[in-house]
MARROBA-736373 format. One record per atom (N, C-alpha, C, CB): residue in three letters; atom name; x, y, z. Coordinates in Angstrom, 3 decimals, padded with zeros to 6 digits. Glycine has a CB too. Example, Ala and Ser with C-alpha at 12.3 -4.5 7.8 and 13.67 -1.06 7.14 Angstrom:
% residues 2
+-------+------+----------+----------+----------+
| vexgu | timi |        x |        y |        z |
+-------+------+----------+----------+----------+
|   ala |    N |  013.190 | -005.690 |  007.800 |
|   ala |   CA |  012.300 | -004.500 |  007.800 |
|   ala |    C |  013.200 | -003.300 |  007.800 |
|   ala |   CB |  011.308 | -004.473 |  009.046 |
|   ser |    N |  012.850 | -002.250 |  007.080 |
|   ser |   CA |  013.670 | -001.060 |  007.140 |
|   ser |    C |  012.900 |  000.030 |  007.870 |
|   ser |   CB |  014.084 | -000.598 |  005.725 |
+-------+------+----------+----------+----------+
//
This chain:
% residues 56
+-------+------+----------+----------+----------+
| vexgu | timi |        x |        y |        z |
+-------+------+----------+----------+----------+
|   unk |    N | -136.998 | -028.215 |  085.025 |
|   unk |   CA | -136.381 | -028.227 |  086.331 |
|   unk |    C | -134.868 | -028.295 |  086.158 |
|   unk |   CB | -136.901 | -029.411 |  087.179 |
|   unk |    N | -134.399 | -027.661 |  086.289 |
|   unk |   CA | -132.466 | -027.088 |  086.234 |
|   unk |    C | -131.751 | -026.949 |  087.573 |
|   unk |   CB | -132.206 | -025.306 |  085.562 |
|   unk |    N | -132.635 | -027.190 |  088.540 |
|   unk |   CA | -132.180 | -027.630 |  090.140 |
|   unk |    C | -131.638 | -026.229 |  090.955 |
|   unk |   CB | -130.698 | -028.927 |  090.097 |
|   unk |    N | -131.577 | -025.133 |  090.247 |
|   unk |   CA | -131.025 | -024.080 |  090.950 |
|   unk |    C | -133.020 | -023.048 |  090.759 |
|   unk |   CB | -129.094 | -023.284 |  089.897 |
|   unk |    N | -132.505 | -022.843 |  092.220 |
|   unk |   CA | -133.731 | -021.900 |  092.492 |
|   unk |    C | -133.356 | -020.097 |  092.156 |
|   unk |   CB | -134.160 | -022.159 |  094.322 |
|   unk |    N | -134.140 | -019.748 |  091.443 |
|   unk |   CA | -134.406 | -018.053 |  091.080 |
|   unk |    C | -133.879 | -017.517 |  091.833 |
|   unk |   CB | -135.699 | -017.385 |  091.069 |
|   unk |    N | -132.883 | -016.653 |  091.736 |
|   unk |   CA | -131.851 | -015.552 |  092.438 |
|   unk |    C | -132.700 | -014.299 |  092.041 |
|   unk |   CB | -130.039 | -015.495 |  091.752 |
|   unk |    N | -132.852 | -013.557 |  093.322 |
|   unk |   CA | -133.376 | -012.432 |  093.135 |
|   unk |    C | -132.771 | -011.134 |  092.522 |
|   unk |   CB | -133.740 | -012.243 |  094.153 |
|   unk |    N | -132.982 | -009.989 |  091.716 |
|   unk |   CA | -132.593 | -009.468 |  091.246 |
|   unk |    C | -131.927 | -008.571 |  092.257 |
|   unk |   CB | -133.284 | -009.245 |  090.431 |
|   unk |    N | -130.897 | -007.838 |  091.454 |
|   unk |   CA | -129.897 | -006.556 |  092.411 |
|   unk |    C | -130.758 | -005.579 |  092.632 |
|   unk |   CB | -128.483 | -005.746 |  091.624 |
|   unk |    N | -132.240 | -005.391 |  092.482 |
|   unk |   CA | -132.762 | -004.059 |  092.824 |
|   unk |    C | -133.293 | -004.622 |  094.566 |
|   unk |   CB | -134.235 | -003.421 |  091.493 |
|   unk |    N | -133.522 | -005.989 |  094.089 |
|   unk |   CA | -135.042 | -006.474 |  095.313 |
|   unk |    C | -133.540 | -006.596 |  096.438 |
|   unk |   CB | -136.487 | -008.752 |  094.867 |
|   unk |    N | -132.276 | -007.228 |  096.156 |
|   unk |   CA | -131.576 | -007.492 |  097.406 |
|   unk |    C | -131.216 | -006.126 |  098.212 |
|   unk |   CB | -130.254 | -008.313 |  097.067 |
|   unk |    N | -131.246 | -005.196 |  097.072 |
|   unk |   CA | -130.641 | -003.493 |  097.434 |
|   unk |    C | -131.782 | -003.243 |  098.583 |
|   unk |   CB | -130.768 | -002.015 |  095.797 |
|   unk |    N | -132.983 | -003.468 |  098.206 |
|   unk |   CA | -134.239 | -003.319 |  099.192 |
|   unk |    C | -134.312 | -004.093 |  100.265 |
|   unk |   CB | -135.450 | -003.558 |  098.599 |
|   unk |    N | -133.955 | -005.117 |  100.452 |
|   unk |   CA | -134.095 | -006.339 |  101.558 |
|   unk |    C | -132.834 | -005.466 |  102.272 |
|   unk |   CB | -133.785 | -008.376 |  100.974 |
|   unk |    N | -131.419 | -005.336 |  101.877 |
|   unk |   CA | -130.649 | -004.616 |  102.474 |
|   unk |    C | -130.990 | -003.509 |  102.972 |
|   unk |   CB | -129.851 | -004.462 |  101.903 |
|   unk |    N | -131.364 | -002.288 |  102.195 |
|   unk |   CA | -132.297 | -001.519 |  103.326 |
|   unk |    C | -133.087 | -001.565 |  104.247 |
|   unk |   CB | -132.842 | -001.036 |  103.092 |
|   unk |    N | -133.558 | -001.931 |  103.780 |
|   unk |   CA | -135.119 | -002.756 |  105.125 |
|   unk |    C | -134.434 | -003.268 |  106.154 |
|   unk |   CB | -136.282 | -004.420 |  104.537 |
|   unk |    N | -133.652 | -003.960 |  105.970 |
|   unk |   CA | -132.347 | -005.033 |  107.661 |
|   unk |    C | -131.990 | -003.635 |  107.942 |
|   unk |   CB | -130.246 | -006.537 |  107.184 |
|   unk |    N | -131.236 | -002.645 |  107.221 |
|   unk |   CA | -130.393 | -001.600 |  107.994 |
|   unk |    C | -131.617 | -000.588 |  108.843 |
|   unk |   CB | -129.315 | -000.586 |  106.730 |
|   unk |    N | -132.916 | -000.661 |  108.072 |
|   unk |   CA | -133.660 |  000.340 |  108.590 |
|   unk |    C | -134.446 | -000.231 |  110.094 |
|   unk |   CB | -134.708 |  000.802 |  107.366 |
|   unk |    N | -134.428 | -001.589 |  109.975 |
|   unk |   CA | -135.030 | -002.286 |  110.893 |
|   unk |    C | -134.407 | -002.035 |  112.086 |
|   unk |   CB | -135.090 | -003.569 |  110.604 |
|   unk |    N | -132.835 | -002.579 |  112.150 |
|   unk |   CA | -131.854 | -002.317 |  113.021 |
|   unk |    C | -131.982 | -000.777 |  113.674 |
|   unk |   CB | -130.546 | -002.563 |  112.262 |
|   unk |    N | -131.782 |  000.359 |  112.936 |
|   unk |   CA | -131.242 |  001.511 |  113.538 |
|   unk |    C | -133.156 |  001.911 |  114.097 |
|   unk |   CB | -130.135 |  002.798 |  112.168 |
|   unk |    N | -134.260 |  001.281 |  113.570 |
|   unk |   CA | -135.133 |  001.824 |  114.873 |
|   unk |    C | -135.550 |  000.929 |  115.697 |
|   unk |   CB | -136.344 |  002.513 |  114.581 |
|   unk |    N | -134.587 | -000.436 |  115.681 |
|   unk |   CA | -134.622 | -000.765 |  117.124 |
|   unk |    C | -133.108 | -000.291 |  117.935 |
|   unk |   CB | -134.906 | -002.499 |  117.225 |
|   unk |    N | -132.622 |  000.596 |  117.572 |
|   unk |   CA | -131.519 |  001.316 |  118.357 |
|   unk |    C | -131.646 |  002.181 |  119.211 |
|   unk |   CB | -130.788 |  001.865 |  117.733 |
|   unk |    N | -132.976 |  002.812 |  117.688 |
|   unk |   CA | -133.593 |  004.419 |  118.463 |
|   unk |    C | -134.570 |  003.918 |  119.516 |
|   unk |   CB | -134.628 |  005.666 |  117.238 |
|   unk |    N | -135.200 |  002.542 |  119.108 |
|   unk |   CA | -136.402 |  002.541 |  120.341 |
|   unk |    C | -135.130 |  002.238 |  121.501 |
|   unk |   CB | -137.991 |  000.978 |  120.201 |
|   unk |    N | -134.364 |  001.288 |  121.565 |
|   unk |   CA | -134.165 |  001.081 |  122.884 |
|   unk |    C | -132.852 |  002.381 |  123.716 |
|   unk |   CB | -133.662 | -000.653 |  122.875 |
|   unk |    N | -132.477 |  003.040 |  122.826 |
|   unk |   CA | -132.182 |  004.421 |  123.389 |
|   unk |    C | -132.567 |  005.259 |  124.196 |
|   unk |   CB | -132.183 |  005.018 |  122.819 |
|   unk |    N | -134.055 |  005.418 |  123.192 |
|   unk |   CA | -135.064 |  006.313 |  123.632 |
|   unk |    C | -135.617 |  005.562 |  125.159 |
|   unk |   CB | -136.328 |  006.472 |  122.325 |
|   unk |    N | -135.696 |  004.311 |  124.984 |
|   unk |   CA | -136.448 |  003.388 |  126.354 |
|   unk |    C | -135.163 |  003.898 |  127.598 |
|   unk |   CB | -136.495 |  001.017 |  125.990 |
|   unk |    N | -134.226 |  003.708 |  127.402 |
|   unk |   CA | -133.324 |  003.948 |  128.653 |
|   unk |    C | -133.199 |  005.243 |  128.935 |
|   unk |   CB | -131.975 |  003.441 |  128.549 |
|   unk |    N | -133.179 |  006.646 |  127.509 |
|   unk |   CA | -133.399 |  007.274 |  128.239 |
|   unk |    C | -134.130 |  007.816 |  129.226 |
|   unk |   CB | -133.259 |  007.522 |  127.923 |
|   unk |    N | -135.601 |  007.080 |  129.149 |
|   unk |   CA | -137.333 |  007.752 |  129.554 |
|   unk |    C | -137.057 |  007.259 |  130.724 |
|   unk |   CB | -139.040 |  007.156 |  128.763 |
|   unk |    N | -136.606 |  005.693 |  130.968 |
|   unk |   CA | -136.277 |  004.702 |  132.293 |
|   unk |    C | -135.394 |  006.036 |  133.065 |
|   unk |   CB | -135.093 |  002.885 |  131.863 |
|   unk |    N | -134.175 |  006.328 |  132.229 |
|   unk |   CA | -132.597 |  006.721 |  133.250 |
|   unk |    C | -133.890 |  008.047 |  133.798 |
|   unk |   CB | -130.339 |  007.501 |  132.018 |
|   unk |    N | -134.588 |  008.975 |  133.399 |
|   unk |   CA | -135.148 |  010.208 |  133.943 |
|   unk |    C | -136.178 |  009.806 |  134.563 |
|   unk |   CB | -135.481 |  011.250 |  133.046 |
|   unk |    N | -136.787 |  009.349 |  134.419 |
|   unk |   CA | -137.624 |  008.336 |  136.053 |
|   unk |    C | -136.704 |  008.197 |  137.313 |
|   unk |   CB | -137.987 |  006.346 |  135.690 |
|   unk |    N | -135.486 |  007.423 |  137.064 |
|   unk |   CA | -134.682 |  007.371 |  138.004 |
|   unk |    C | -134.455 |  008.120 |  138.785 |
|   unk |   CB | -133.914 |  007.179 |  137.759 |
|   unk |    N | -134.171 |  009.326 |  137.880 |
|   unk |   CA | -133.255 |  010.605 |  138.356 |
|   unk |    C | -134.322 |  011.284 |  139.136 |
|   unk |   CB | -132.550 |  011.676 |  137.048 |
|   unk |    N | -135.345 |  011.595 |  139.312 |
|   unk |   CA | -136.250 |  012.027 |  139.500 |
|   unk |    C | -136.832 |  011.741 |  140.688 |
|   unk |   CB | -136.779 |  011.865 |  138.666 |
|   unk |    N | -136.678 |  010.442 |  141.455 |
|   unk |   CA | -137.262 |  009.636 |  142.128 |
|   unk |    C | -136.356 |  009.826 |  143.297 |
|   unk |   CB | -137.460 |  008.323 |  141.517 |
|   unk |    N | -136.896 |  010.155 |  144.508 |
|   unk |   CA | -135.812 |  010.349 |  145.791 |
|   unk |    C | -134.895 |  009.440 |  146.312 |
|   unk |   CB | -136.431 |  010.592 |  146.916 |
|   unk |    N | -133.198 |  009.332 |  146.290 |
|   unk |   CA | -132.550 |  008.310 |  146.489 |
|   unk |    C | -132.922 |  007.884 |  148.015 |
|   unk |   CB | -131.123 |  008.579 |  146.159 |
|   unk |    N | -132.218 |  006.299 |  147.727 |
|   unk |   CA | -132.658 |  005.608 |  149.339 |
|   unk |    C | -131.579 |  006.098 |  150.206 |
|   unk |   CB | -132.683 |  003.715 |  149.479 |
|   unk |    N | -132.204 |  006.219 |  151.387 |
|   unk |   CA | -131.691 |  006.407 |  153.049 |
|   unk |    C | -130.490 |  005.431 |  152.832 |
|   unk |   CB | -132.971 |  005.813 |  154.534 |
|   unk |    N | -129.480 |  006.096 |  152.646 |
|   unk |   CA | -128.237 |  005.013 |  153.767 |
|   unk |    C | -127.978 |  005.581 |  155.050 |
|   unk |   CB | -126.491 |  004.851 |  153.135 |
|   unk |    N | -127.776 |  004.599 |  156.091 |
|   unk |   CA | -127.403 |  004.753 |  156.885 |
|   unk |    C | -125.899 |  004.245 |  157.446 |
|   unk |   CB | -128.290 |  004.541 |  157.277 |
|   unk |    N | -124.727 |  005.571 |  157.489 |
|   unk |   CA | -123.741 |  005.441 |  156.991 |
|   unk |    C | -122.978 |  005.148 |  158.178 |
|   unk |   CB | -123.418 |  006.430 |  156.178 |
|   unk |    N | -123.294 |  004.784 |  159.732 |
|   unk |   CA | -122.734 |  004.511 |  160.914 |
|   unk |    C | -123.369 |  002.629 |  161.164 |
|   unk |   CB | -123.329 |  005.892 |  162.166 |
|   unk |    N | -124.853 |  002.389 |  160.732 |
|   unk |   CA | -125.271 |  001.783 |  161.243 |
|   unk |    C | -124.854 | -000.193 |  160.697 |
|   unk |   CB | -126.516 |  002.515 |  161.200 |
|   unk |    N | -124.834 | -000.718 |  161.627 |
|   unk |   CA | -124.162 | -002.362 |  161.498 |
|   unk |    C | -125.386 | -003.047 |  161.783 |
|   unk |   CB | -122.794 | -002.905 |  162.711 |
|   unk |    N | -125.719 | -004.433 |  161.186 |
|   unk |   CA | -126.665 | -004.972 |  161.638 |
|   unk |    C | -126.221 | -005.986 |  163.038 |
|   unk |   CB | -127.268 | -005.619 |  160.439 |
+-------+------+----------+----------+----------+
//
């Protein structure tokens, strides 16, 4: 027992670093992709009635 715990090698951190970057950019693409599918629903959908004289 030498009190310092096993440092992982430069191949496994190179991989853990990929994996975080790959994780990140497809939760970018999912929530991209989610607003775009949401924004064209929107667009699509008949805007509301204003009524542009009327006061309550």
């Amino acid at each position: 027992m030498t009190g310092q715990a096993p440092r992982p090698g430069p191949r496994r951190l190179g991989r853990a670093g990929i994996a975080v970057v790959a994780i990140l950019v497809a939760l970018v693409v999912v929530i991209f992709l989610g607003r775009n599918l949401w924004h064209a629903s929107e667009v699509t959908e008949d805007p509301p009635a204003i009524n542009a004289g009327a006061r309550p």
